[in-house]
N, C-alpha and C positions, 0 to 999 in steps of 0.2 A: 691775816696771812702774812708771813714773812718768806718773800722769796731773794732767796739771795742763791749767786753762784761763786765755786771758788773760781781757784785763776784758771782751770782746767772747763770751766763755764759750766759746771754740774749744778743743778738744784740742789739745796741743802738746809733745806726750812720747809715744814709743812702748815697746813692749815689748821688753825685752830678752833675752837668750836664755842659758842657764847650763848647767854639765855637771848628769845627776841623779846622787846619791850619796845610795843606801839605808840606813837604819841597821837593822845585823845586832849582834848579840851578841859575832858574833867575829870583827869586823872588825878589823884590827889598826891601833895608833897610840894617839892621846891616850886616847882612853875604853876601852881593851882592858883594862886591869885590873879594868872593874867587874862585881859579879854581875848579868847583866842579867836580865831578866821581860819577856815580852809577855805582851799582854791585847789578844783584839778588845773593842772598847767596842761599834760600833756598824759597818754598810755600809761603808768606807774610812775609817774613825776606828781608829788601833792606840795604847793606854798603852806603852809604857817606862819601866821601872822600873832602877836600879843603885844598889850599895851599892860604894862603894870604900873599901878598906883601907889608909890612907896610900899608893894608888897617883897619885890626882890631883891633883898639883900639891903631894905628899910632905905628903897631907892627908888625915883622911876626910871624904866628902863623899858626899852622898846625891842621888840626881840624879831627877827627872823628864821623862819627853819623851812629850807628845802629839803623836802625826803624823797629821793628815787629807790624804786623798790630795785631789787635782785635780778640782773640781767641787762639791765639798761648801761651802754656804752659810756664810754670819757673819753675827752682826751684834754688834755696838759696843754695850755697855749700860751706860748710867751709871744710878746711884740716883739719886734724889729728890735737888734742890739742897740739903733744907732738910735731910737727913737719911744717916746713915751704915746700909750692909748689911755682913754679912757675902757673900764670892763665892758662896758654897754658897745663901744666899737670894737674892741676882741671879740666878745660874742657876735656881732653882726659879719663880724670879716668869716668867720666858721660855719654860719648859719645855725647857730648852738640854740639850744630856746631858754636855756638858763647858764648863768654863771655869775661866780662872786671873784674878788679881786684874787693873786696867788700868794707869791713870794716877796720875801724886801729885796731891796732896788733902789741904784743910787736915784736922788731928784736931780743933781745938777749932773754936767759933761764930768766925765764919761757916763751917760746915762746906761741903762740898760740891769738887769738883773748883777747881783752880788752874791745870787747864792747859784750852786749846779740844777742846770736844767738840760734833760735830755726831751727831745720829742721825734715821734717818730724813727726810733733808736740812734737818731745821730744828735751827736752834743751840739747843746746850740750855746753854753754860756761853764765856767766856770766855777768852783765854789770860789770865791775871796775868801781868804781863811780872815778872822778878823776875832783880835786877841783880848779885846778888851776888856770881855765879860770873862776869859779864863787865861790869865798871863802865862805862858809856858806852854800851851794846848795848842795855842793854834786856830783856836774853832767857836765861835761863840756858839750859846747853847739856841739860838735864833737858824744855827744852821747843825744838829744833830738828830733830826730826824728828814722824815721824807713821807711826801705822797707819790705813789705810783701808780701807774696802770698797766696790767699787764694781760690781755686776750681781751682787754674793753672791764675788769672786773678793777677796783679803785681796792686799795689797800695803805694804811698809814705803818710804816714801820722807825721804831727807833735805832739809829746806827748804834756799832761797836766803836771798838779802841782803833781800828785801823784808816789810818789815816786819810784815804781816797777810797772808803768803803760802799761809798754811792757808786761808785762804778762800777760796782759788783751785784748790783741788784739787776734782778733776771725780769725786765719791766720794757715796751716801748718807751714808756713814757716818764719821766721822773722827775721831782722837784723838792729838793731838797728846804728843808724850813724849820720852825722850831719857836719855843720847846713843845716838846712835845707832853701832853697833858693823860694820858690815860693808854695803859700799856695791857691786854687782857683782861683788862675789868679795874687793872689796878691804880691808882693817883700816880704818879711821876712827880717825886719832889721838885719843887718852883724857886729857884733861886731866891732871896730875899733882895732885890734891888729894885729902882726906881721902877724901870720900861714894867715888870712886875705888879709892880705892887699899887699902884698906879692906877686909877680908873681910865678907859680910855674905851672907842667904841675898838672893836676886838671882830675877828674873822676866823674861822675854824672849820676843819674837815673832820667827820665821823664817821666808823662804823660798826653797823653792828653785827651781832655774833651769826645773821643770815646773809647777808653781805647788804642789805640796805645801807644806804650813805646820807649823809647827814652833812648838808651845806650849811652851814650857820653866820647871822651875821646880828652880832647887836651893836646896836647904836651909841653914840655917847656926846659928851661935850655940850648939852643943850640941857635945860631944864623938865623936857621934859623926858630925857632918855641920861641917866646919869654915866653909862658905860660901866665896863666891869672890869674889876684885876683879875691878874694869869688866874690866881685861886677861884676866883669867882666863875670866871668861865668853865674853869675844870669842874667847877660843880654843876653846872647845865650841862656841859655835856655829858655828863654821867648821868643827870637825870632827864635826861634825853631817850636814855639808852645804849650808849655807843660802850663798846667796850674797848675799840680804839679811837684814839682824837688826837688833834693837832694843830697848832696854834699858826696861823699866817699873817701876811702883811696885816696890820691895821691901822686906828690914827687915824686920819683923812682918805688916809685909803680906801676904808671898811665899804663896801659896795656888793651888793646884789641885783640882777638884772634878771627880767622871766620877763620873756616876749619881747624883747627891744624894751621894755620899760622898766627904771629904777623901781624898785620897790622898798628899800629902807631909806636912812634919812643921811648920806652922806653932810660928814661935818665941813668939809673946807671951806664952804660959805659961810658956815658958823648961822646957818638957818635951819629948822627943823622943815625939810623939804625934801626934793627929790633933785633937786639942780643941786649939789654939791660935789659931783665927781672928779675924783682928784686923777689923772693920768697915772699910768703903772707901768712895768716891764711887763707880766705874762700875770693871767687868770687860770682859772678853774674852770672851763665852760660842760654843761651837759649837752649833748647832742645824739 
């Protein structure tokens, strides 16, 4: 769903409609070689868990997937402007029962988020236009889409041409991020450049054509999780199900948290562990 309003605050995007595609263990295709694990977390909140053995993408790679069914709340939480959290204490300050890391965010002063985030319909931060992936634009493509919530239902939408066109989205909640990986079913062409093309462990929002959402976090930087590039990722989440996606913070960031407990392998320790949580501006929490 794309909801957007003009300057007159009118809806002017409807909802669009997708096939659903469940994720099973023994589904066959891209993700079939890995060991999977469910976990109910909570009422229509299910963990996914998979360890692949140089099966994906002739790599190992360690995968997380939280799926909330249809109906189940969000909300968008950033930390303090003046100050960095770890996801696992965003989520605990909300009392969320799950969340992964959000947006990029400087690490040094002036800390706090670089991209626009509104919450609970008041701005709490910015876009930084930042030119260096599009000389002339204005915008990197790390800030040309957006996750929203709007009535408590999560939707990923890709912006237009206009310049401050996050402000126009008809959302409590909003947080602009990028790029964005799958637009109605379809791939969203991937830049060719390094942060790209790159292995790295990777973070992303999903959903699918019944509004189920798809928190994803795979892991990287360790022998035994190789991490994955923009391409790579857009191919899990397509074969996930999602008919939309979108790529957020990752690198050291990459973090999932269900129940107060890490559950993938943050890299900043450079150990395949649960202690590697790197601090953040704002998360993704479910509650």
């Amino acid at each position: 769903m794309s909801l957007w309003k003009n300057k007159a605050g009118h809806l002017i995007a409807l909802l669009a409609l997708f096939a659903i595609v469940p994720l099973r263990a023994q589904d066959v295709g891209l993700l079939s070689g890995g060991r999977w694990t469910r976990e109910a977390v909570a009422d229509g909140i299910l963990l996914h868990r998979a360890a692949f053995d140089s099966s994906l993408f002739g790599a190992n790679q360690y995968l997380c997937v939280l799926e909330v069914a249809p109906g189940a709340r969000f909300d968008i939480v950033p930390a303090a402007e003046d100050t960095l959290e770890r996801t696992s204490v965003l989520a605990a300050r909300i009392g969320a029962v799950a969340a992964v890391n959000g947006s990029f965010f400087n690490m040094r002063a002036p800390y706090g988020s670089v991209n626009y985030l509104r919450v609970d319909d008041e701005d709490v931060s910015p876009n930084r236009y930042d030119a260096y992936e599009n000389p002339g634009s204005g915008r990197s493509t790390r800030q040309k889409g957006a996750v929203a919530t709007f009535h408590g239902n999560l939707y990923v939408l890709k912006g237009d041409d206009l310049r401050s066109w996050e402000r126009y989205i008809e959302a409590q909640d909003v947080v602009t991020t990028g790029p964005v990986l799958l637009t109605g079913g379809a791939a969203e062409p991937v830049v060719a450049d390094k942060f790209n093309q790159t292995r790295h462990p990777r973070t992303a929002v999903g959903r699918r054509a019944d509004g189920t959402v798809l928190l994803v976090v795979a892991d990287g930087r360790s022998p035994q999780a190789a991490g994955l590039s923009m391409e790579e990722l857009q191919q899990v989440m397509a074969a996930l199900g999602c008919r939309d996606a979108i790529n957020l913070d990752g690198g050291g960031s990459s973090a999932m948290v269900v129940r107060g407990e890490v559950v993938n392998h943050p890299s900043d320790n450079r150990q395949f562990d649960a202690a590697g949580e790197r601090p953040v501006a704002n998360a993704i929490c479910v509650r």
